[in-house]
C-alpha positions as CSV (number, residue, x, y, z in Angstrom):
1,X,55.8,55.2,103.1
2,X,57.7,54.4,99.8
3,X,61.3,55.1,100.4
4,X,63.3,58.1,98.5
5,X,65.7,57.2,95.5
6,X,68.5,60.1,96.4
7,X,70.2,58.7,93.3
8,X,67.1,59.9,91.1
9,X,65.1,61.9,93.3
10,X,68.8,64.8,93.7
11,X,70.8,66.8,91.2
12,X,67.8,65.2,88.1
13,X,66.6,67.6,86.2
14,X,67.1,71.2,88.2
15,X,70.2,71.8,86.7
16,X,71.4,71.9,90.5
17,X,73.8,68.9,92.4
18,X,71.8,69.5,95.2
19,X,73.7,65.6,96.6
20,X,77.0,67.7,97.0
21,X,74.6,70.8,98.2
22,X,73.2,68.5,101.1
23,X,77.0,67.0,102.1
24,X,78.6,70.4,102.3
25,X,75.7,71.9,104.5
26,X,75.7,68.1,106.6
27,X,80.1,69.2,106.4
28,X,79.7,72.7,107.5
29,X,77.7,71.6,110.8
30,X,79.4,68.8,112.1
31,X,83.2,69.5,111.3
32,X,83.3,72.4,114.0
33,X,81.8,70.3,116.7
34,X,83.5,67.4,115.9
35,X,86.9,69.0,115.4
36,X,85.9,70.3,119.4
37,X,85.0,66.9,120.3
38,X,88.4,65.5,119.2
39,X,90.7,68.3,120.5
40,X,88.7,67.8,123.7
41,X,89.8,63.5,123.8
42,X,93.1,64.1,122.6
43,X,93.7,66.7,125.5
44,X,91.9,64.3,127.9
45,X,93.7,60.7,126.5
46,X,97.2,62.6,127.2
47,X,95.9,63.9,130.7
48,X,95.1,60.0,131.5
49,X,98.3,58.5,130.2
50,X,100.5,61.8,132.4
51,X,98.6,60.7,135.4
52,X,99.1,57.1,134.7
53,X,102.9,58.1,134.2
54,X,102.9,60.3,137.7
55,X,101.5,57.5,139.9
56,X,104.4,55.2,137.7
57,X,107.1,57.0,139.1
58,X,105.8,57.6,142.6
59,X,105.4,53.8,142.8
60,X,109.2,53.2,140.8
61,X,110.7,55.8,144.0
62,X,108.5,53.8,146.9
63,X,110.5,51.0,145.5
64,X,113.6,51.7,144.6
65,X,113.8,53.0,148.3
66,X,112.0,50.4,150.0
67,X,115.0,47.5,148.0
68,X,117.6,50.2,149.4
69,X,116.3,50.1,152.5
70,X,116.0,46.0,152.9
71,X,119.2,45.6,151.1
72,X,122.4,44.4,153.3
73,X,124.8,47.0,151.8
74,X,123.1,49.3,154.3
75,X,122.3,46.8,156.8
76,X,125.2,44.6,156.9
77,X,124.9,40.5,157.0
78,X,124.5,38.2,159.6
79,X,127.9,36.3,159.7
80,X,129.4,33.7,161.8
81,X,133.6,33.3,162.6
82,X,133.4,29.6,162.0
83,X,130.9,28.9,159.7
84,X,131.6,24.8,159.1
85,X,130.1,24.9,163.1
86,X,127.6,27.1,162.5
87,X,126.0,28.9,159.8
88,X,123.6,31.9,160.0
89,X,121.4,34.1,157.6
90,X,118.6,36.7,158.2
91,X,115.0,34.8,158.3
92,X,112.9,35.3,154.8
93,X,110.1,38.2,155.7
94,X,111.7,39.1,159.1
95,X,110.8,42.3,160.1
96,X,113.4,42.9,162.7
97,X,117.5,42.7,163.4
98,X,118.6,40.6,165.1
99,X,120.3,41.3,168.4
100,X,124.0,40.5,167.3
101,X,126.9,39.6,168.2
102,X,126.3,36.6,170.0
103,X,128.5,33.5,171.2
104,X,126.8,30.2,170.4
105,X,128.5,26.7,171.3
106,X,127.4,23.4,170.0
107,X,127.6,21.0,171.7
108,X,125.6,17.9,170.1
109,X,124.2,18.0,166.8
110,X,120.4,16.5,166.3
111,X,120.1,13.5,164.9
112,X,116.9,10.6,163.6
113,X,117.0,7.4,164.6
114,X,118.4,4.9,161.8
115,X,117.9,1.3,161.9
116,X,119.2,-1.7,159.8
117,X,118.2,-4.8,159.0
118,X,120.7,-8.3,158.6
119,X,121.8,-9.0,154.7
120,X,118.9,-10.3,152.7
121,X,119.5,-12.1,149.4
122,X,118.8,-8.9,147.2
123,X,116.2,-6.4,147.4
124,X,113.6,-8.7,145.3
125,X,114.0,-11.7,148.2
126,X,110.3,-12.7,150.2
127,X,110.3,-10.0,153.3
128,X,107.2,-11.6,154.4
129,X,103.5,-11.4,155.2
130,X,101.6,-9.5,158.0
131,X,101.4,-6.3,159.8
132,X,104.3,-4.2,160.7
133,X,103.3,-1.2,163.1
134,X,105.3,2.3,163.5
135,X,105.0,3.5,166.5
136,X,106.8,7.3,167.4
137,X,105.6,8.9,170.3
138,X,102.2,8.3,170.8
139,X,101.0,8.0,167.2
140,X,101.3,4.7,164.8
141,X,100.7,3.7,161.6
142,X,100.4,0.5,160.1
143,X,102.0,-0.8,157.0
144,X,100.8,-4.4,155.6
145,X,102.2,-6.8,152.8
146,X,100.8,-10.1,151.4
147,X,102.0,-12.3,148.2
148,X,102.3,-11.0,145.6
149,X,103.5,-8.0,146.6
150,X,106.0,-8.7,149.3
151,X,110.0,-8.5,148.4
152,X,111.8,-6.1,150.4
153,X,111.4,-3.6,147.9
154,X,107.7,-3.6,148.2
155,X,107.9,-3.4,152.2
156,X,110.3,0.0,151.7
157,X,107.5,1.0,149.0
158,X,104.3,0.6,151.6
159,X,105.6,2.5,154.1
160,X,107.0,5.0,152.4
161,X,103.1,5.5,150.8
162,X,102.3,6.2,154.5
163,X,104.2,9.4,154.9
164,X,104.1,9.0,158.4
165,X,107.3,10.1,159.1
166,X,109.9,7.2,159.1
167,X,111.2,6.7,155.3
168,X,112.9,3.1,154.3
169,X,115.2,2.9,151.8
170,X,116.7,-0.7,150.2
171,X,120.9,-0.4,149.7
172,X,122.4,-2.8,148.1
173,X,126.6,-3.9,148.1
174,X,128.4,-6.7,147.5
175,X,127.2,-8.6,150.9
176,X,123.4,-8.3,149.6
177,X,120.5,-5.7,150.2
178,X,119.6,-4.1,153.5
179,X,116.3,-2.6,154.7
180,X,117.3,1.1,156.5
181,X,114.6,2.9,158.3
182,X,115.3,6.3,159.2
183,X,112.6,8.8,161.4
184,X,112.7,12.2,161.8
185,X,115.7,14.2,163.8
186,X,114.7,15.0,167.4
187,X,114.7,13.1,170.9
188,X,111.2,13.0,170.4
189,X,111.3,10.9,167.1
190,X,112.7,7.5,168.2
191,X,110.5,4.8,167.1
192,X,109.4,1.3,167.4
193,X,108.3,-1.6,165.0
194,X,106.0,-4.3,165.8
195,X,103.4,-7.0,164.2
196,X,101.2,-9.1,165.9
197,X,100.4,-11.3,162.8
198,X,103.8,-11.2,160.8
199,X,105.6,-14.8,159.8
200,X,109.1,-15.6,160.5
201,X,110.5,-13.5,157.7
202,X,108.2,-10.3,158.4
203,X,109.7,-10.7,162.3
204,X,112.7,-9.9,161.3
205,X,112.2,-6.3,160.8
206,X,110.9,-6.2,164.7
207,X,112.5,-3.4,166.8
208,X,111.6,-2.6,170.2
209,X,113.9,0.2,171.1
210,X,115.6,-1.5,174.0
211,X,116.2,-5.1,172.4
212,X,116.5,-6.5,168.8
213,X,114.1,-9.5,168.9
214,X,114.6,-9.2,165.0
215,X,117.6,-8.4,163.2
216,X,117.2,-4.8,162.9
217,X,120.4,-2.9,164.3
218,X,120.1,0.7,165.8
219,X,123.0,2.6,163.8
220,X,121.8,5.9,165.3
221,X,120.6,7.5,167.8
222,X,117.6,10.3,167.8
223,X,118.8,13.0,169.6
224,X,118.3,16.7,169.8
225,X,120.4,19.7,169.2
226,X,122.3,20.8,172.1
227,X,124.0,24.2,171.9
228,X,124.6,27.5,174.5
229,X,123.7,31.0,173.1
230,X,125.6,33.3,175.4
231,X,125.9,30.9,178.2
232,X,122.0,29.8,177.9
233,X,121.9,26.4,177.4
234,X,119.3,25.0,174.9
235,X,117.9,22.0,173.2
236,X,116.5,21.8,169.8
237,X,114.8,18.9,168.1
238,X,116.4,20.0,164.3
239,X,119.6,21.4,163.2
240,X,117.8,24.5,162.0
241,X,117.3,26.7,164.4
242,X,115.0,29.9,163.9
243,X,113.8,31.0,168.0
244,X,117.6,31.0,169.3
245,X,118.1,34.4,168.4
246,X,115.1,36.2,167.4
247,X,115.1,37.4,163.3
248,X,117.8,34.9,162.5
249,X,118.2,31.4,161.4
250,X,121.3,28.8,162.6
251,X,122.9,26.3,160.9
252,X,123.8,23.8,163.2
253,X,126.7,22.1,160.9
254,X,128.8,20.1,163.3
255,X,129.5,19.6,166.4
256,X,132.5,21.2,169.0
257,X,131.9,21.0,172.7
258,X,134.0,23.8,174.1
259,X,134.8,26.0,171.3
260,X,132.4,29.5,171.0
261,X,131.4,31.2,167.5
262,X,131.2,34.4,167.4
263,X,127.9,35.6,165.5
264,X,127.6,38.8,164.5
265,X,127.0,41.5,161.5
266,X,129.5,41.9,159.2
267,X,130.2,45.9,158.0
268,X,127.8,47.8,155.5
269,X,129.7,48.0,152.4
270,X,127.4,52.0,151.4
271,X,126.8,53.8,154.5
272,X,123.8,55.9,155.5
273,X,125.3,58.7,153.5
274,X,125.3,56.7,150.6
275,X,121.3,56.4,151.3
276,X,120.9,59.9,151.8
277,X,122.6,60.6,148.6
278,X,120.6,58.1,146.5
279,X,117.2,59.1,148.4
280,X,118.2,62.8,146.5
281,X,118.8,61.7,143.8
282,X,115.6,59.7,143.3
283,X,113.5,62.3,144.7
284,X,114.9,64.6,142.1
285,X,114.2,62.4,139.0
286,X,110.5,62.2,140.6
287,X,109.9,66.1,141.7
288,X,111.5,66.9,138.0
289,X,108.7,65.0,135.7
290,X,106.1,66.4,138.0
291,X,107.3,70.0,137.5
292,X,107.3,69.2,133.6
293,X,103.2,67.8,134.2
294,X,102.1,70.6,136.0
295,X,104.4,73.8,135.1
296,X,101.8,76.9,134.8
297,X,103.6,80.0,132.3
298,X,102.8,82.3,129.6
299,X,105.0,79.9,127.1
300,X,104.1,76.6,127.9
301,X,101.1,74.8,130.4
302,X,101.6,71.3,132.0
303,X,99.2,68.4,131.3
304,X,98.3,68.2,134.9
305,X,98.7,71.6,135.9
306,X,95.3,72.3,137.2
307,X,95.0,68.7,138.3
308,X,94.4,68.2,142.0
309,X,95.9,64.7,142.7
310,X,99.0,65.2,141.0
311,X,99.2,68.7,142.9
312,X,98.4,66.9,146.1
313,X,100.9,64.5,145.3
314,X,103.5,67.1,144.9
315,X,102.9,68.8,147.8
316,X,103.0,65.8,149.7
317,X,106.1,65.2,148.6
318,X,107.7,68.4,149.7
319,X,107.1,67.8,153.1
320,X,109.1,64.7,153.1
321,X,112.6,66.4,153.9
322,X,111.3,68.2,156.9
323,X,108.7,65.4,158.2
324,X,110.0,63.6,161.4
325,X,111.2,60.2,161.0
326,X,112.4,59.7,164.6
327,X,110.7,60.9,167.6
328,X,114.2,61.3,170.1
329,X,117.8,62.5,169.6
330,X,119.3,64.8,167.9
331,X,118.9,64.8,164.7
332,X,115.1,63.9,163.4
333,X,114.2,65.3,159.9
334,X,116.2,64.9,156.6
335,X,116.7,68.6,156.9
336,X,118.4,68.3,159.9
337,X,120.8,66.3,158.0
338,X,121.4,68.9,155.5
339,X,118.8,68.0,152.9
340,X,117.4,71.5,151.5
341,X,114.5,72.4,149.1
342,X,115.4,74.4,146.1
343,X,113.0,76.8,144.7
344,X,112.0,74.3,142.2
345,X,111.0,71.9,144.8
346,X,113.8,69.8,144.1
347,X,116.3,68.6,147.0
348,X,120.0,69.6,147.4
349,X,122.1,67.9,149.7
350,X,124.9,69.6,152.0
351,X,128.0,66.6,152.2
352,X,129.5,68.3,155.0
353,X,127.2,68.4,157.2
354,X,125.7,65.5,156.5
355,X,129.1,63.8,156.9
356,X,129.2,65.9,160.6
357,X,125.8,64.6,161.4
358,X,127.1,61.3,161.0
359,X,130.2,61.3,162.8
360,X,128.6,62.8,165.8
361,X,125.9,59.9,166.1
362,X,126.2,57.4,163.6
363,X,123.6,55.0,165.0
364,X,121.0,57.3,165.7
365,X,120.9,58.5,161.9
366,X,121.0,55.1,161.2
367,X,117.7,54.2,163.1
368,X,116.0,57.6,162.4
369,X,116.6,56.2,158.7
370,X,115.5,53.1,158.8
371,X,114.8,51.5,161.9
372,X,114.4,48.1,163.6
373,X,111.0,48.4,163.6
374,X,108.8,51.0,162.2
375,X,106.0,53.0,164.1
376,X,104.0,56.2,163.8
377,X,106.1,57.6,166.1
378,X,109.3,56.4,164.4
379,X,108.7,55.9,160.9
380,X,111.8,56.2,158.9
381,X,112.3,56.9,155.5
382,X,110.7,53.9,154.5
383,X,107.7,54.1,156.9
384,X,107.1,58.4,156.0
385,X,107.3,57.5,152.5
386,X,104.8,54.4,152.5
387,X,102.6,56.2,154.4
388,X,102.0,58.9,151.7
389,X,101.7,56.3,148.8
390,X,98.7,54.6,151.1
391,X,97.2,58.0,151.3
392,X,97.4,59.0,147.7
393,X,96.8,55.6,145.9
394,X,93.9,54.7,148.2
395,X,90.6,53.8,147.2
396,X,88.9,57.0,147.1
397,X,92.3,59.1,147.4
398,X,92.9,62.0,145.4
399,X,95.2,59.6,142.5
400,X,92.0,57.8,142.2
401,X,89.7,60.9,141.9
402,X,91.6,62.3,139.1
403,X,91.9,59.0,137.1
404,X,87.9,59.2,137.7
405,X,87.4,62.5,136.7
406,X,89.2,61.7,133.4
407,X,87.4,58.3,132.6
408,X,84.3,59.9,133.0
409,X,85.1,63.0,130.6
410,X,86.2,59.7,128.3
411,X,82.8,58.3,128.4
412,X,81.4,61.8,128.1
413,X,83.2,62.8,124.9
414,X,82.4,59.0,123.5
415,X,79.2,59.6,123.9
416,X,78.9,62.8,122.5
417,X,80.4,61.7,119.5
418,X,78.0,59.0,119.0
419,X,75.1,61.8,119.4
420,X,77.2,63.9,116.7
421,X,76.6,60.9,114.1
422,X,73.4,60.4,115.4
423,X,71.8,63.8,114.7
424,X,74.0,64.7,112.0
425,X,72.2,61.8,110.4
426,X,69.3,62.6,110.8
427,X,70.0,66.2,109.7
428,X,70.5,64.6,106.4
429,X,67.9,62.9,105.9
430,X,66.1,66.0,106.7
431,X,67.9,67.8,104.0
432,X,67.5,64.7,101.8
433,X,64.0,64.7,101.9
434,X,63.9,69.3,101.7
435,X,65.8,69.2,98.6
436,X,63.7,66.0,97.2
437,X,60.5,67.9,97.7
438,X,62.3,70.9,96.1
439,X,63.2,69.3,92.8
440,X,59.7,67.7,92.8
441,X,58.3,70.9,92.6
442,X,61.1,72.4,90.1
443,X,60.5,69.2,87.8
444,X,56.6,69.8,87.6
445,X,57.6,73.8,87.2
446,X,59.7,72.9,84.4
447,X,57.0,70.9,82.9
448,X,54.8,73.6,82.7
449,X,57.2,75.8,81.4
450,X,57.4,73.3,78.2
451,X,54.1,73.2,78.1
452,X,53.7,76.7,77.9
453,X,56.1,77.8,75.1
454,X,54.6,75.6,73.3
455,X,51.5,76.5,73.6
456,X,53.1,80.2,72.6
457,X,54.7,78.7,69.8
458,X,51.5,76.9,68.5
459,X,49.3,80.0,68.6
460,X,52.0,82.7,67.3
461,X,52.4,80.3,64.2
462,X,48.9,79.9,63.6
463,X,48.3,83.7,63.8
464,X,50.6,84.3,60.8
């Protein structure tokens, strides 16, 4: 079919503009349902960005009270009295406090085995050829040297390579160079060297442990730790020490037979009011942007209001203050603590009796908030307040339905859109084509007209 020339085949001829005719009719039919269209997606792309912003601030509250929780202003520190005997510090990831205070002596300190060689020349002198063999325990490796390669330096060199454990190191002063061999710290670490196939000069780096058949001089001993926590005595093959005293970690620093360090935990510097008053606080920056998303009045609607996840969230939420985080003792909710709901769901929080709560049982509040170990049972704040996060941002939880509900309405309206082009172009073609056929007609009309006056003409002219 030969195609339509709009430019010639519209607004030629009839008198009418029958192009402008067809865009205001195309106009008139698509601006209503694509003005819909867009009010829907501008509505909708808010709703996704005000849940996006909801689930933002529950997850800025979880943590901002789950560092309050872990840090040591509420907590307090491990410390020691005497720290250049021993050092201590909570272990990285522990989930637990340790049982403090405890009195720890030390006794010896753990050391590696060092050996020496005799003054060589300098660290480029021949140190042989052969096999030396490092033997610690009941494992061995073997470390060879042949010319080229065989000044001391290349000795300390190949069996450092090895990484089994014993590293050599070449020092130098104004006698000559050394070879030092040093193991790992621990009783269990003292080693031998041997060859069977060395020369003379490779012999000299023999050690045996009892004897020196070569010239290599035991300058230390490998020894363990020896130290008594709280009268238990106990043996440690490094000066780091991390099963002593479960959750904590000692630095063995020196050695002081007879004299006991007190370890213990130093004094919060914020109390568990402190926590209580931040927790408020928080919670109220949180409860206040959801009542702004889903507020329900004659003058102004929320975003969210008729949104289930969010309203779900909220109400989860509001049960926080009278949710038990302890099982036992007196005091178990944050409403028994003086924490109250106003009528705008947002928490106020009676000082006084909080402050009585407290000075009636300070470590039980302490624990209900945030105990040594959380359970179902005994949750704390940090435990109730995780466990409603898990439930609402959980694979199919209701967060997640909402944010699908709205992608889908995306998609929806995108596609709609695209039908909206679609058919509106084709509606024009349709009109395109109407209107063509039209001015066909009025063109071949018009021609007969002309033909007809002058027919009208001729014969009125030739009667006279």
């Amino acid at each position: 079919m030969a195609s339509v020339d709009i430019a010639s085949a519209l607004g030629v001829g009839s008198g009418i503009n029958t192009t402008q005719l067809v865009s205001d009719l195309v106009a008139a039919t698509r601006d209503p349902k694509e003005k819909q269209i867009d009010t829907k997606q501008t509505t909708n792309n808010a709703r996704i960005s005000a849940l996006a912003s909801a689930k933002g601030s529950l997850a800025t509250f979880s943590s901002a009270l789950t560092e309050l929780l872990k840090s040591s202003s509420y907590s307090g520190q491990p410390v020691s009295n005497d720290a250049t005997i021993a050092s201590v510090s909570l272990i990285s990831g522990a989930t637990g406090t340790p049982k403090l205070p405890a009195q720890i002596e030390v006794r010896q300190l753990a050391s590696a085995q060092v050996l020496q060689s005799d003054v060589i020349s300098s660290n480029l002198a021949i140190a042989g050829n052969g096999t030396l063999t490092f033997t610690t325990g009941t494992t061995s490796f073997d470390v060879t040297i042949a010319t080229p390669n065989n000044n001391l330096d290349n000795l300390a060199k190949a069996i450092n390579d090895k990484a089994g454990g014993i590293t050599a190191s070449v020092v130098t002063d104004s006698s000559g160079a050394r070879l030092v061999l040093k193991g790992d710290t621990g009783a269990a670490k003292a080693f031998t060297v041997s060859t069977t196939d060395g020369d003379a000069n490779l012999q000299r780096f023999v050690f045996n442990g009892t004897s020196t058949p070569g010239s290599m001089t035991k300058s230390q001993n490998a020894q363990n730790a020896l130290i008594s926590v709280d009268n238990v005595d106990m043996s440690f093959a490094t000066n780091e020490i991390t099963t002593a005293i479960p959750f904590l970690r000692i630095d063995l620093n020196s050695a002081k037979p007879g004299t006991k360090v007190t370890l213990a935990t130093n004094q919060p510097t914020a109390t568990m009011a402190d926590l209580v008053g931040e927790f408020v606080q928080a919670y109220n920056n949180v409860k206040t942007a959801l009542n702004d998303a889903t507020k329900s009045s004659t003058d102004t609607v929320g975003l969210l209001s008729s949104d289930p996840g969010v309203r779900e969230m909220a109400n989860r939420l509001a049960k926080l203050s009278s949710t038990k985080l302890a099982s036992t003792g007196t005091y178990q909710t944050l409403s028994d603590l003086g924490v109250s709901t106003n009528r705008d769901g947002t928490l106020t929080l009676d000082t006084a009796r909080l402050n009585k709560a407290l000075q009636d049982d300070p470590a039980g509040i302490t624990q209900m908030l945030n105990p040594t170990t959380s359970t179902a049972a005994n949750p704390g704040i940090g435990g109730a307040m995780k466990s409603i996060t898990d439930f609402l941002n959980a694979t199919n939880g209701p967060l997640a339905s909402s944010a699908a509900v709205y992608d889908k309405m995306k998609t929806s309206l995108a596609a709609q859109l695209t039908d909206l082009n679609d058919s509106m172009t084709k509606y024009s073609d349709q009109l395109t084509k109407t209107y063509s056929a039209m001015q066909t007609q009025l063109l071949a009309l018009k021609s007969t007209q002309t033909y007809l006056t002058q027919q009208i003409s001729v014969w009125t002219n030739s009667n006279h």
